[in-house]
VOPAGU-2260 file (C-alpha; in pm, 1 decimal, decimal comma):
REM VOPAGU-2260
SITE   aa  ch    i         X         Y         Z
SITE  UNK   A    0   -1980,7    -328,9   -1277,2
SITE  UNK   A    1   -2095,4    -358,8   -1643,4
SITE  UNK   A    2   -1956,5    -144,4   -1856,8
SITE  UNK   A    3   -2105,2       8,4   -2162,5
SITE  UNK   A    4   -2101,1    -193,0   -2470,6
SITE  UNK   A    5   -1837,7    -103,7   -2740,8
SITE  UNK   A    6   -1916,9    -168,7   -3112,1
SITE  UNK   A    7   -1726,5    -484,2   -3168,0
SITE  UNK   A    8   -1484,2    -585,6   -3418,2
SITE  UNK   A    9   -1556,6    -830,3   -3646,5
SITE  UNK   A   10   -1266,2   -1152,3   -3627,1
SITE  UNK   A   11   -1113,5   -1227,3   -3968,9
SITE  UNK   A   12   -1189,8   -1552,8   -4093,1
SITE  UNK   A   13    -852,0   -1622,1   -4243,4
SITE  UNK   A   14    -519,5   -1483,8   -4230,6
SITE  UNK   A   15    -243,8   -1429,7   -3957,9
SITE  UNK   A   16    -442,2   -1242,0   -3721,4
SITE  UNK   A   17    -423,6   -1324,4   -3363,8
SITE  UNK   A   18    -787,2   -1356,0   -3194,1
SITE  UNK   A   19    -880,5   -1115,6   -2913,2
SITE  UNK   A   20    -974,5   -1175,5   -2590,4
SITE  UNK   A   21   -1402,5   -1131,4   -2703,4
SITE  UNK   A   22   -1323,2   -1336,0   -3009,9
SITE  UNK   A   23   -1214,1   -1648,6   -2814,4
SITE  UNK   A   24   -1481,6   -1896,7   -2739,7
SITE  UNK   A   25   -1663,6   -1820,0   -2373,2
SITE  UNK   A   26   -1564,1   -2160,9   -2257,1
SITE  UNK   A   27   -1213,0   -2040,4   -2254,1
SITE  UNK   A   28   -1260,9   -1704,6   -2046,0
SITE  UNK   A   29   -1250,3   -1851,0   -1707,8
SITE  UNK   A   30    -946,5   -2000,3   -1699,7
SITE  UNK   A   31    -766,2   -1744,3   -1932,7
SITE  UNK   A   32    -866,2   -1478,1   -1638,1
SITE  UNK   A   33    -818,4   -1716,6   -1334,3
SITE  UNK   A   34    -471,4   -1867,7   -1451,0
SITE  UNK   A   35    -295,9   -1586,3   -1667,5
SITE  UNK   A   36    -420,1   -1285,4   -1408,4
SITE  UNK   A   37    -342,2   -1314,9   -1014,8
SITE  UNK   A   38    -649,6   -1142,7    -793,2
SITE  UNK   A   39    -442,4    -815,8    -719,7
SITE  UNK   A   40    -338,5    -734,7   -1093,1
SITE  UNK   A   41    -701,9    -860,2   -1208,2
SITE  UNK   A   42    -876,6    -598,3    -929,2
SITE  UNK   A   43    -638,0    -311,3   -1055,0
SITE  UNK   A   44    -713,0    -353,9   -1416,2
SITE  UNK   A   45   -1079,3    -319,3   -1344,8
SITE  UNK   A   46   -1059,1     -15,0   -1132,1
SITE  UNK   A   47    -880,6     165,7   -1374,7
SITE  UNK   A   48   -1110,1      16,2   -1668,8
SITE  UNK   A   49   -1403,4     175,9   -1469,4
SITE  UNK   A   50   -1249,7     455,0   -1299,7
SITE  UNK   A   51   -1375,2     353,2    -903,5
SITE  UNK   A   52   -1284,3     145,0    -615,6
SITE  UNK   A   53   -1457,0    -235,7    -683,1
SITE  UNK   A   54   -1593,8    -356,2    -376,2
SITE  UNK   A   55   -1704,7    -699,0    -473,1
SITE  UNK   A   56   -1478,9   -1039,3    -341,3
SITE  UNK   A   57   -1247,0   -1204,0    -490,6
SITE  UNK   A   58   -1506,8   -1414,5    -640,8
SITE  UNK   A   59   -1731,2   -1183,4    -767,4
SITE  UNK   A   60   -1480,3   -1010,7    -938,6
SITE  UNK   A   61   -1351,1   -1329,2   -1135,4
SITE  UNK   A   62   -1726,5   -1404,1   -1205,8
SITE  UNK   A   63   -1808,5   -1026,0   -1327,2
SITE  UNK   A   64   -1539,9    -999,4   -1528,4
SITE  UNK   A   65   -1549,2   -1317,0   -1739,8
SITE  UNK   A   66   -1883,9   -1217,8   -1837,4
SITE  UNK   A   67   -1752,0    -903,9   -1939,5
SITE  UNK   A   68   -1495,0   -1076,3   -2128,3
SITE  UNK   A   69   -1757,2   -1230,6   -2376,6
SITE  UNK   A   70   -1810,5    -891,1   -2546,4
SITE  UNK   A   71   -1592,4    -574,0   -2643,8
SITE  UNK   A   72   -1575,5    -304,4   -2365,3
SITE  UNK   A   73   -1355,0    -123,8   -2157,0
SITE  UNK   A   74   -1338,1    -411,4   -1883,2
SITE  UNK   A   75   -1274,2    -680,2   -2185,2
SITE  UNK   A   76    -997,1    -412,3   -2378,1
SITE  UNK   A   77    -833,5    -351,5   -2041,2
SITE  UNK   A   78    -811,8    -700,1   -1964,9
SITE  UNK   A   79    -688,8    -726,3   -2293,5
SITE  UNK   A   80    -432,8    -512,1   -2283,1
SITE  UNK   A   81    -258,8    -640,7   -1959,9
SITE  UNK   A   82    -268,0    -995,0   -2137,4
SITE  UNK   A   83     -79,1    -890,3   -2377,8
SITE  UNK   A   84     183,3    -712,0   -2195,4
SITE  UNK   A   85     245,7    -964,5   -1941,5
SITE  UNK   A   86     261,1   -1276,5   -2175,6
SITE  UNK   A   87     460,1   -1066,6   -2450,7
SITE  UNK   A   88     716,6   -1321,8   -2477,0
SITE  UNK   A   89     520,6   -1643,3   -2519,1
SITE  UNK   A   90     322,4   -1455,9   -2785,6
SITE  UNK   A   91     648,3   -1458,1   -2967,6
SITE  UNK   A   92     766,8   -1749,2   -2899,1
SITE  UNK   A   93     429,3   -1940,8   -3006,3
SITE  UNK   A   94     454,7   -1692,0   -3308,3
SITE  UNK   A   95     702,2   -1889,0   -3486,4
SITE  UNK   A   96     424,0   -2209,2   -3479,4
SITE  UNK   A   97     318,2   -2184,9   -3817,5
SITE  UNK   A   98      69,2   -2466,6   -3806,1
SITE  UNK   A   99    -182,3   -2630,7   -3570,4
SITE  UNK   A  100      66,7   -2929,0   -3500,3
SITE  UNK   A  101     392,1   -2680,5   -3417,5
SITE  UNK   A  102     158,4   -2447,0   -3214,7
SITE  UNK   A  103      57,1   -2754,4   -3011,7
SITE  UNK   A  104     394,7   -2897,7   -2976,5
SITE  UNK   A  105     496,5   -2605,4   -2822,6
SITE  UNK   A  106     213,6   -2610,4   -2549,3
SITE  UNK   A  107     253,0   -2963,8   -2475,1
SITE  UNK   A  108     625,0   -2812,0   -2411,7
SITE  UNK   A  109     522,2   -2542,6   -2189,4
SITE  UNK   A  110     296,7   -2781,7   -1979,0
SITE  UNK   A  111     601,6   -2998,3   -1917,0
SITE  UNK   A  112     807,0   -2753,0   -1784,3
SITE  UNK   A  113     500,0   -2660,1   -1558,6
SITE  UNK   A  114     476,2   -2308,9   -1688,1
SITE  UNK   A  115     128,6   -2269,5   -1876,5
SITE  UNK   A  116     -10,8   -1888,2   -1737,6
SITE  UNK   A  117     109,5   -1731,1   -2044,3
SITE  UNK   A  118     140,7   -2016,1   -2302,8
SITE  UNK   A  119    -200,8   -2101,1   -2246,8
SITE  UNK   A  120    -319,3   -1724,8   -2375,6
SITE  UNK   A  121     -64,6   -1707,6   -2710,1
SITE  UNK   A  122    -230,5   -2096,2   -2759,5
SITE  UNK   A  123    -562,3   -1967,3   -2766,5
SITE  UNK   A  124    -562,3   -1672,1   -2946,5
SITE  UNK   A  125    -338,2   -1818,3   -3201,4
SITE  UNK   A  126    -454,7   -1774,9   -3589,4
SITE  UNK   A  127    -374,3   -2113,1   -3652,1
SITE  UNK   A  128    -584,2   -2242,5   -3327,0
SITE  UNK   A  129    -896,3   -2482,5   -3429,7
SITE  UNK   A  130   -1173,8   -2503,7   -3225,7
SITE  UNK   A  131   -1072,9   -2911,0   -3180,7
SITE  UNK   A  132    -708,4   -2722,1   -3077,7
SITE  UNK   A  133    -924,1   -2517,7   -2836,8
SITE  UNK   A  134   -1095,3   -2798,1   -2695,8
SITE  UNK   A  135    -808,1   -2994,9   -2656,6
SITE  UNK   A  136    -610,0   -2696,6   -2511,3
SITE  UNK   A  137    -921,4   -2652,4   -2253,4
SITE  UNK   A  138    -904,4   -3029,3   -2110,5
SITE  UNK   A  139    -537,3   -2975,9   -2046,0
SITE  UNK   A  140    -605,2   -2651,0   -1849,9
SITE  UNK   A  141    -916,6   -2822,1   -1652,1
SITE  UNK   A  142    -689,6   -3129,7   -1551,5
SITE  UNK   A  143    -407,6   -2906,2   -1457,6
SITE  UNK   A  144    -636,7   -2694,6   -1246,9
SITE  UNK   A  145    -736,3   -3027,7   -1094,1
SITE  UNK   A  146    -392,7   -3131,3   -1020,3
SITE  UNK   A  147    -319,1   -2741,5    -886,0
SITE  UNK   A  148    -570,7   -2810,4    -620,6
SITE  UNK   A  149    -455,3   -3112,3    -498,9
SITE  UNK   A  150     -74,7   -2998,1    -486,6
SITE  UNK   A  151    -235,8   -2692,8    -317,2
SITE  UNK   A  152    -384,0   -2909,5     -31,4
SITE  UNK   A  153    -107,5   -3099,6      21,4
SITE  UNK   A  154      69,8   -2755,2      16,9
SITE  UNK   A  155    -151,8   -2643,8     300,8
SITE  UNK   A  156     -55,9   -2997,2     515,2
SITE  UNK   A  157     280,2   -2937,1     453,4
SITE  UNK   A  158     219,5   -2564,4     564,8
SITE  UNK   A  159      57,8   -2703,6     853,5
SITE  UNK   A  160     314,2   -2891,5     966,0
SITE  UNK   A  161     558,5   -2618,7     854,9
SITE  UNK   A  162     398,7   -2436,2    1062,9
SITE  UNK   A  163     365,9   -2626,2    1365,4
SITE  UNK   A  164     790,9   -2679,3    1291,7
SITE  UNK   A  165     813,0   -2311,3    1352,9
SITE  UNK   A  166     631,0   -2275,8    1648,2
SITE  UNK   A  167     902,6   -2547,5    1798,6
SITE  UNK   A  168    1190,4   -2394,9    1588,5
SITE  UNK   A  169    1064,0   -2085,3    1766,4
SITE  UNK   A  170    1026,1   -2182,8    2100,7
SITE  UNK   A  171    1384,4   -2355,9    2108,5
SITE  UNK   A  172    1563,3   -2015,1    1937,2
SITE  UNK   A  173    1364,0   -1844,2    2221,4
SITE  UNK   A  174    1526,0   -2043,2    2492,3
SITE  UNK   A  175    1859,7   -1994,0    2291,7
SITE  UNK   A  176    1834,7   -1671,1    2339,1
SITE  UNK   A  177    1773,1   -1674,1    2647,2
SITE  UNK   A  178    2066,8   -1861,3    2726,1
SITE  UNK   A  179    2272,5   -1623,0    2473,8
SITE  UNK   A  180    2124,6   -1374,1    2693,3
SITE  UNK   A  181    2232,2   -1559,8    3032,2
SITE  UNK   A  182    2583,6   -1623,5    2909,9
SITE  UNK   A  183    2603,9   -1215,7    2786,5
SITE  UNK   A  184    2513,8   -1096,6    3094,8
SITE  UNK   A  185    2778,2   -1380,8    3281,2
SITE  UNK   A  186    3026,2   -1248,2    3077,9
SITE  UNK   A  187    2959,1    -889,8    3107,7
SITE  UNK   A  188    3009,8    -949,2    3484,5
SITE  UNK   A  189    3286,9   -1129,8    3451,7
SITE  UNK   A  190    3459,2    -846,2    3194,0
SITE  UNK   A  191    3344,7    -591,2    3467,1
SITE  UNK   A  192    3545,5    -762,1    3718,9
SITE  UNK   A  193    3863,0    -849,6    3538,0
SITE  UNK   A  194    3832,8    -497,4    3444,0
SITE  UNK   A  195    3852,7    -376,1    3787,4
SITE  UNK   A  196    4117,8    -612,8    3902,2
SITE  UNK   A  197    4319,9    -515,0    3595,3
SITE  UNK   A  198    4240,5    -140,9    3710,8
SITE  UNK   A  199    4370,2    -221,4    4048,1
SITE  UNK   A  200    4696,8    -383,9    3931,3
SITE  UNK   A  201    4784,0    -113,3    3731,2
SITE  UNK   A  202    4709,9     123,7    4041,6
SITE  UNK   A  203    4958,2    -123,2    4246,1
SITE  UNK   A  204    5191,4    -113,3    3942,9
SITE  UNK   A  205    5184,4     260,4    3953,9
SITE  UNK   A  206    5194,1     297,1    4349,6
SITE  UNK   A  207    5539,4      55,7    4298,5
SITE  UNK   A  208    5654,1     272,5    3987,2
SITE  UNK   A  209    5629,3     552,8    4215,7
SITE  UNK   A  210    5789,2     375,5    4488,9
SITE  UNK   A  211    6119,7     263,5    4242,3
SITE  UNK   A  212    6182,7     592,3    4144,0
SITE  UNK   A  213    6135,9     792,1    4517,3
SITE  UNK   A  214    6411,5     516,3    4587,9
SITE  UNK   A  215    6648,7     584,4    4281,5
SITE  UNK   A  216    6622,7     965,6    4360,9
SITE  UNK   A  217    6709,1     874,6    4744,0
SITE  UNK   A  218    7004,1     625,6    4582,2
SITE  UNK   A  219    7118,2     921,1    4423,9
SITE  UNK   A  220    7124,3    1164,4    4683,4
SITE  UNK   A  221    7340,4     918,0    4930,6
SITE  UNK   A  222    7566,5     863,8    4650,3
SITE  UNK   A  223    7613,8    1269,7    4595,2
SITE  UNK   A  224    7625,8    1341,7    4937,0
SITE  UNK   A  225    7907,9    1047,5    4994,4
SITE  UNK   A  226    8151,8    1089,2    4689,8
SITE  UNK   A  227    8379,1     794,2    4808,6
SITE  UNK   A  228    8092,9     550,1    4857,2
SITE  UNK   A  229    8145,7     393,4    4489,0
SITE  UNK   A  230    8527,5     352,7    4556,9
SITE  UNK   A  231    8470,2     213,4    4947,1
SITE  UNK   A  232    8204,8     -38,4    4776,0
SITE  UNK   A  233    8460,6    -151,1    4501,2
SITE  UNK   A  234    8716,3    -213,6    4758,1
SITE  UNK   A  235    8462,8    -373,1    4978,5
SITE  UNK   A  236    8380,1    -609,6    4677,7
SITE  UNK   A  237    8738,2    -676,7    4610,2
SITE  UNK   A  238    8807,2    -764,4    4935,9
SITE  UNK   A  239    8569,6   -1007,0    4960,3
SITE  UNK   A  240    8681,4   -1150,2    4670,5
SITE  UNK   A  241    9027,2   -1166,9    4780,2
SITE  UNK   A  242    8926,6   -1322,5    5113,3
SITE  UNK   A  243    8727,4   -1611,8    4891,5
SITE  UNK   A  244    9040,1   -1650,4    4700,8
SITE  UNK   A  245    9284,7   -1667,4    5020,2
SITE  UNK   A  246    9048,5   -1945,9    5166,4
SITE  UNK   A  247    9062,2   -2112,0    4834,1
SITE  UNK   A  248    9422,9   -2102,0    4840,7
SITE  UNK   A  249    9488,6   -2208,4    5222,6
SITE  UNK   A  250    9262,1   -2511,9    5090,5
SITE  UNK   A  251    9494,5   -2567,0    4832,1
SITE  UNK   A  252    9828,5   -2540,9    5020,3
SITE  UNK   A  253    9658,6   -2781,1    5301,1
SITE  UNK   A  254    9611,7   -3041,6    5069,6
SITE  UNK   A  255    9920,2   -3031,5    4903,4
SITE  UNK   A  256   10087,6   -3047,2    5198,4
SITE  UNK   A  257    9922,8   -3382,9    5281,2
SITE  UNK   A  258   10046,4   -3475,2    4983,1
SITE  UNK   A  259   10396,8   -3409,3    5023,1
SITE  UNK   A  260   10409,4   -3585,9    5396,7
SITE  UNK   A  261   10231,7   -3870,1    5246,3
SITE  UNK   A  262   10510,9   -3872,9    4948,3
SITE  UNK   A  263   10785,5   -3753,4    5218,1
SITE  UNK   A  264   10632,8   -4126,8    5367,8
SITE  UNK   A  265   10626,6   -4300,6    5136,0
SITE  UNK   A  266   11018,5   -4210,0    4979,0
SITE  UNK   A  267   11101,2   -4252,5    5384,2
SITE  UNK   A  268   10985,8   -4595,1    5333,4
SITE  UNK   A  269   11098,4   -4687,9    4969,3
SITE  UNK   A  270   11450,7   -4575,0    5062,0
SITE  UNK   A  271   11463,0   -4797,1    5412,1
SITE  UNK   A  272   11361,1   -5077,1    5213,9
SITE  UNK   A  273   11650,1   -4983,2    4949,8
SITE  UNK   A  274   11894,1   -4996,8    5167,0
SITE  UNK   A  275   11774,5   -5309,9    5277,4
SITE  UNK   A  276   11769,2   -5452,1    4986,5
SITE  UNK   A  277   12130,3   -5354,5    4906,0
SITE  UNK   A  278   12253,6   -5472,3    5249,2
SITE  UNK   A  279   12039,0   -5830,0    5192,6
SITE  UNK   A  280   12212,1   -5852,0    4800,2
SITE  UNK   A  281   12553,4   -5752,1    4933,2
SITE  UNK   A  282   12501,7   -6039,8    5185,9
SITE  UNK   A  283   12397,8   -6243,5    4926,7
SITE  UNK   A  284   12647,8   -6138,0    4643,5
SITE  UNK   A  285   12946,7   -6204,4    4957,9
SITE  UNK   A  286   12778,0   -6562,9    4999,2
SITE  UNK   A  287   12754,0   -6649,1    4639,7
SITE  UNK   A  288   13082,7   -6587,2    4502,9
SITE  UNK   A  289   13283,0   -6866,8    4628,0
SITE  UNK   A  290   13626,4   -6728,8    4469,4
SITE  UNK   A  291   13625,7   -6325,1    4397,6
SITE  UNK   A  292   13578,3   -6210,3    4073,0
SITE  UNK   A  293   13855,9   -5931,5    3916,0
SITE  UNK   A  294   13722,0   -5775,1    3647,3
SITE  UNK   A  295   14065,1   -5557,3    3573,0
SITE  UNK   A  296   13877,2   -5267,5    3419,7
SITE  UNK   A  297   13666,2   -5475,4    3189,1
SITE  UNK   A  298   13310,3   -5316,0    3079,1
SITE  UNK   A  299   13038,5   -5534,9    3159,9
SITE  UNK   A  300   12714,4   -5410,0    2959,3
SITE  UNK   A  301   12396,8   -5523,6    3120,7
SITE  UNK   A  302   12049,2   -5546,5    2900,7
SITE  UNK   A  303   11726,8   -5544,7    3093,2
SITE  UNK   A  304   11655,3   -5599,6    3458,3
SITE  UNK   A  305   11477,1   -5394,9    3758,2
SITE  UNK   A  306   11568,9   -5011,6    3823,3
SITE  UNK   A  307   11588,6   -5116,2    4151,0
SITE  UNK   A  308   11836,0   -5373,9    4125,0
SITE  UNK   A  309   12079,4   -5145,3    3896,9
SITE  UNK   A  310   12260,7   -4992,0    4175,5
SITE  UNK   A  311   12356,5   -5336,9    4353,0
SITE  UNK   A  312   12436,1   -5447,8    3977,0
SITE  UNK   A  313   12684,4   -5133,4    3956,7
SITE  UNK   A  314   12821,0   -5109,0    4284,0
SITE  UNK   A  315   12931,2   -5516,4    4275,1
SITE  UNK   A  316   13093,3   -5479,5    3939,5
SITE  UNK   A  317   13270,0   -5152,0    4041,7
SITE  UNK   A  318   13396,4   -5354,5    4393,1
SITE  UNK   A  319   13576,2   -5603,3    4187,7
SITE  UNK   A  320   13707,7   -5318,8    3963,5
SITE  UNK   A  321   13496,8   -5318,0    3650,4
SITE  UNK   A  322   13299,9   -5076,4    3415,7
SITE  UNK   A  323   12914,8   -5135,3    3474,6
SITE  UNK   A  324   12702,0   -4962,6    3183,6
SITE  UNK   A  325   12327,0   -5052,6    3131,1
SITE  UNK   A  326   12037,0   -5008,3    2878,2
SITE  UNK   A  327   11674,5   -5115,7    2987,0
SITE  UNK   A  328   11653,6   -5291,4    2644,1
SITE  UNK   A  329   11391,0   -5044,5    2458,6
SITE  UNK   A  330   11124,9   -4990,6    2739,5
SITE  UNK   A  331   11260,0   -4628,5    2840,8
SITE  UNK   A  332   11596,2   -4612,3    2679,9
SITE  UNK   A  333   11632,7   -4550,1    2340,8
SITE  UNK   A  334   11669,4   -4883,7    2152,9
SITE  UNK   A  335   11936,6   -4727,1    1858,5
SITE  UNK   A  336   12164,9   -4649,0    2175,1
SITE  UNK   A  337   12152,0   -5014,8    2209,4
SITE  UNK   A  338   12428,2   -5118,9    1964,8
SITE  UNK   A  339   12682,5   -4829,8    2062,8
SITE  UNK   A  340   12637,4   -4991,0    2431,3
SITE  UNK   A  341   12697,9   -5386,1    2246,8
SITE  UNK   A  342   13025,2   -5217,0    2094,2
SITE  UNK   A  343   13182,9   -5061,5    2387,4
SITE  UNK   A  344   13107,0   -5355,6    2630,9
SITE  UNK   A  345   13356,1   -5655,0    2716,9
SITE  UNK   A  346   13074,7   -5857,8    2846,5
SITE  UNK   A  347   12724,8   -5872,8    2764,2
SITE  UNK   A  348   12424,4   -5953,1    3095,7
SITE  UNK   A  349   12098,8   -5990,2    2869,8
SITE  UNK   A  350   11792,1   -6053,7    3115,2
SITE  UNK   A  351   11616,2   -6230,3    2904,4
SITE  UNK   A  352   11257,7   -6164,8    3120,9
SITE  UNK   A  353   11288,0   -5739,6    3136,1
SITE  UNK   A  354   11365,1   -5626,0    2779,7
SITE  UNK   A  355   11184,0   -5614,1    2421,9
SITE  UNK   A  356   11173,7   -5902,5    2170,0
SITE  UNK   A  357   11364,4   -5648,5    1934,8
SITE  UNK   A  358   11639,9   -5564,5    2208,7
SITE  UNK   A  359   11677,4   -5961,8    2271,4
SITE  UNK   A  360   11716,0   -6041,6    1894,7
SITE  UNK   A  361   11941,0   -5741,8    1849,3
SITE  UNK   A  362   12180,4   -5888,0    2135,3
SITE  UNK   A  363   12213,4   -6214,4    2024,9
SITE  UNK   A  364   12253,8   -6112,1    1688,4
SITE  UNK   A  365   12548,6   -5875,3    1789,8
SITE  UNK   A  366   12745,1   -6133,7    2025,7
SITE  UNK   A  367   12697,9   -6438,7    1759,8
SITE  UNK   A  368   12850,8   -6185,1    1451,7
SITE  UNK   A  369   13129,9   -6036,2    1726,8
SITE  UNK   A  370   13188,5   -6343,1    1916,7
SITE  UNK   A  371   13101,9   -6108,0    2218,6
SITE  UNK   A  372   13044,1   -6362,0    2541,5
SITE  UNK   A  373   12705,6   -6334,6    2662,5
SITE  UNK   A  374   12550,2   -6461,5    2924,6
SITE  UNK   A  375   12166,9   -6491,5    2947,9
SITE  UNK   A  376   11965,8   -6470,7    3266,8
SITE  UNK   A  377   11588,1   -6587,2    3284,6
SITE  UNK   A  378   11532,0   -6430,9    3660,2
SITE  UNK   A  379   11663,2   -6114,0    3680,0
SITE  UNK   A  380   11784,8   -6136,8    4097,4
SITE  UNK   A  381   12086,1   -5967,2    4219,5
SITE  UNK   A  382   12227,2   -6352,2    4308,8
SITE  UNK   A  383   12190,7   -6486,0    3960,8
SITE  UNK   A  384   12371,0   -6153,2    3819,4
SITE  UNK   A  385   12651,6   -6267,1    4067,6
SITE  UNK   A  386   12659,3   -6613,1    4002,9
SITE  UNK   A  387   12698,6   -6529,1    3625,1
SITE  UNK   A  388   13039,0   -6302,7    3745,8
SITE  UNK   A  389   13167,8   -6611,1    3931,6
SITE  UNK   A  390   13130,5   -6856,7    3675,7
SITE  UNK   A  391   13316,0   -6645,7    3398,3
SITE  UNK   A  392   13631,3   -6791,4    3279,7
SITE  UNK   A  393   13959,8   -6695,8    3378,6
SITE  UNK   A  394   14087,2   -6582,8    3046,4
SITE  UNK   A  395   13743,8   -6367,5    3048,7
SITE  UNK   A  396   13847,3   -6138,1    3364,4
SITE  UNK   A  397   14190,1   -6099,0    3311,2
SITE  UNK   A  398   14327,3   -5810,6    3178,3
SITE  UNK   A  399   14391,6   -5780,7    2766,1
C-alpha cells in the first residue's frame, strides 16, 4: 500500500502559511486521520490515491495510512486534500486567530460545544500553532478520545437495552396487529352482512314499490270504468257525516228537554208556593188590619223589599183603592229613577233591610226636606207592610 515517495516541500519557517498534513508533527497523525476521517471516506480516498480496491481492515488501513501521512505522496496529498475540503469552514473560522492565545481560545470553544473533528485539523496546521500549542492540543484530543469510549460503552448498554425494548415493543405491536387484524376481519363480516340485509330490504322495498303502483294502476282502472264512483263516495261521506251530526243533535234536543221539564217543575212548584203565599198574606193582611184602610187614590211609593212579596204589596194597596209604585232601591232599578218615584208618591214604605246605603240616605233626605211621611220597616214581611197601612193617620188616607 506504499506509495512512491514524492519530493517534499520544504515548510516555511515564518509567515502565514498553514502547515500540511506531512509537515505536522507524527504524534498528531493518528488522531487527525481517526477523528477528522470516518472509515468509509478514509477507504475511498485511498483507493482512488492508488488506483485499486484496498483489501486490508479497518485497522490496517488507519495504521497504513498514518505512516503514509509522515511523508509527501499521493496517499498523504489525497488525504490532504479531503481534509481540506471537508473542514473548509473551521479553516476559516480559526483563520481569523491571529495569535497562539486567540487560536486556542477558539479550540477550547469548539471542544465545549463537543464538535472538535474539524477544529482539531485548522488547530494544528495553524501558522501560529507552537509545538507547546500542539502538545497541549494533543492531550485534549487523547482525553476526549478517552471520554468517546466510555460514552460509547455506555452507548452500547443503552443499545442493549434499547434493543431488548424493541424486541418487547415488537412483540406487543405484533399482537396489536393481530388484534387489528381480528377486529378487520370482524368487521368485514359484519359489513358483508349488513350489506346483504340492506340488499334485501331494498329488494322488499322494491317488491312493495312494485306492489303500490300495480295497485294505483288497478285504483285507476275501477275509477275509469265506474265514472260515478267519486260522486257515490262523496255522498257516502256526507252522509255519514250528516248521520254523526243528527245523533249529535237528538243528544242535544234530549237534554234540553230534561231541562225544560225540570224548569217546567220547578216554575210548577215556585208558582204553587206563590199562590200560597198570597193566600197565607191575604189571610194575614185580613187579620192584621183591625179597622180597613182607604187610601182614596193616594200613591203609596214603596223602597226595597222581596220581588216576591211585591205583588201582595200591590194587590193590598190597590184593594183599599190606592196607587202602589215601587223601586228596589238601586240593586236592579236604576237609582236616578229614585227621586222622580219620591216626587210622585203620597207615602213613602222604605225597607230599611233590602235597599242600598245610597237609596236609604237619599229617602230620608227627600221626606225630611218635603215633609213627605215615611214610614220605615226593619223586616220586610207582608204583615209589617200592613200594619204600617193601619196605623196611618186619618188625615193621611183621606182624600186632599
Amino acid at each position: 500500500m506504499v506509495a512512491p515517495d514524492l519530493p517534499p516541500e520544504p515548510p516555511p519557517a515564518t509567515g502565514s502559511r498553514r502547515k500540511r498534513l506531512w509537515e505536522v508533527p507524527r504524534t498528531a497523525h493518528c488522531p487527525v486521520v481517526g477523528v477528522c476521517l470516518p472509515l468509509d471516506t478514509l477507504r475511498r480516498v485511498v483507493n482512488k490515491a492508488l488506483g485499486g480496491e484496498t483489501v486490508a481492515d479497518d485497522y490496517d488501513l488507519h495504521v497504513g495510512v498514518v505512516t503514509e501521512c509522515g511523508m509527501r505522496n499521493r496517499v498523504s496529498e489525497a488525504v490532504q486534500r479531503e481534509l481540506e475540503r471537508r473542514c473548509a469552514h473551521a479553516v476559516r473560522h480559526f483563520s481569523r486567530a491571529k495569535s497562539g492565545e486567540a487560536m486556542m481560545a477558539l479550540w477550547d470553544t469548539a471542544i465545549q460545544a463537543g464538535d472538535v473533528a474539524a477544529p482539531l485539523w485548522a488547530a494544528l496546521t495553524h501558522p501560529r500553532c507552537t509545538q507547546e500549542l500542539h502538545d497541549r492540543i494533543c492531550r485534549d484530543i487523547h482525553m476526549i478520545q478517552h471520554q468517546a469510549g466510555a460514552t460509547v460503552r455506555a452507548d452500547v448498554r443503552q443499545l442493549a437495552e434499547v434493543t431488548r425494548e424493541n424486541r418487547e415493543l415488537s412483540r406487543e405491536i405484533g399482537e396489536a396487529r393481530a388484534r387489528v387484524a381480528q377486529a378487520q376481519s370482524e368487521r368485514a363480516l359484519d359489513h358483508d352482512r349488513l350489506a346483504a340485509q340492506l340488499m334485501q330490504a331494498r329488494a322488499t322495498a322494491i317488491g312493495k314499490d312494485t306492489t303500490i303502483e300495480a295497485l294505483r294502476n288497478e285504483n285507476a282502472s275501477l275509477r275509469e270504468s265506474m265514472p260515478e264512483l267519486q260522486s257515490r263516495l262523496h255522498l257516502s261521506q256526507r252522509v255519514a257525516d250528516l248521520t254523526a251530526r243528527n245523533r249529535t243533535l237528538d243528544a242535544e234536543v234530549d237534554e234540553l228537554r230534561r231541562q225544560l221539564a225540570a224548569a217546567e217543575r220547578e216554575v210548577d212548584e215556585a208558582r204553587v208556593r206563590a199562590e200560597a203565599a198570597v193566600a197565607a198574606a191575604r189571610a194575614s193582611a185580613d187579620d192584621t188590619a183591625a179597622v180597613p184602610v182607604q187610601l182614596a187614590e193616594r200613591s203609596i211609593l214603596c223602597v226595597g223589599g222581596r220581588h216576591a212579596q211585591i205583588p201582595i204589596y200591590r194587590d193590598l194597596v190597590e184593594r183599599h183603592g190606592g196607587r202602589f209604585s215601587h223601586h228596589d232601591g238601586g240593586i236592579e232599578d236604576n237609582a236616578h229613577r229614585l227621586d222622580a218615584s219620591l216626587a210622585a208618591a203620597d207615602l213613602v214604605i222604605c225597607q230599611t233591610g233590602c235597599l242600598s246605603h245610597n237609596a236609604y240616605w237619599l229617602v230620608k233626605d227627600h221626606c225630611k226636606r218635603t215633609g213627605k211621611r215615611c214610614v220605615y220597616l226593619d223586616q220586610p214581611s207582608v204583615a209589617s207592610f200592613t200594619r204600617s197601612l193601619a196605623a196611618l193617620p186619618v188625615e193621611d188616607t183621606s182624600t186632599s
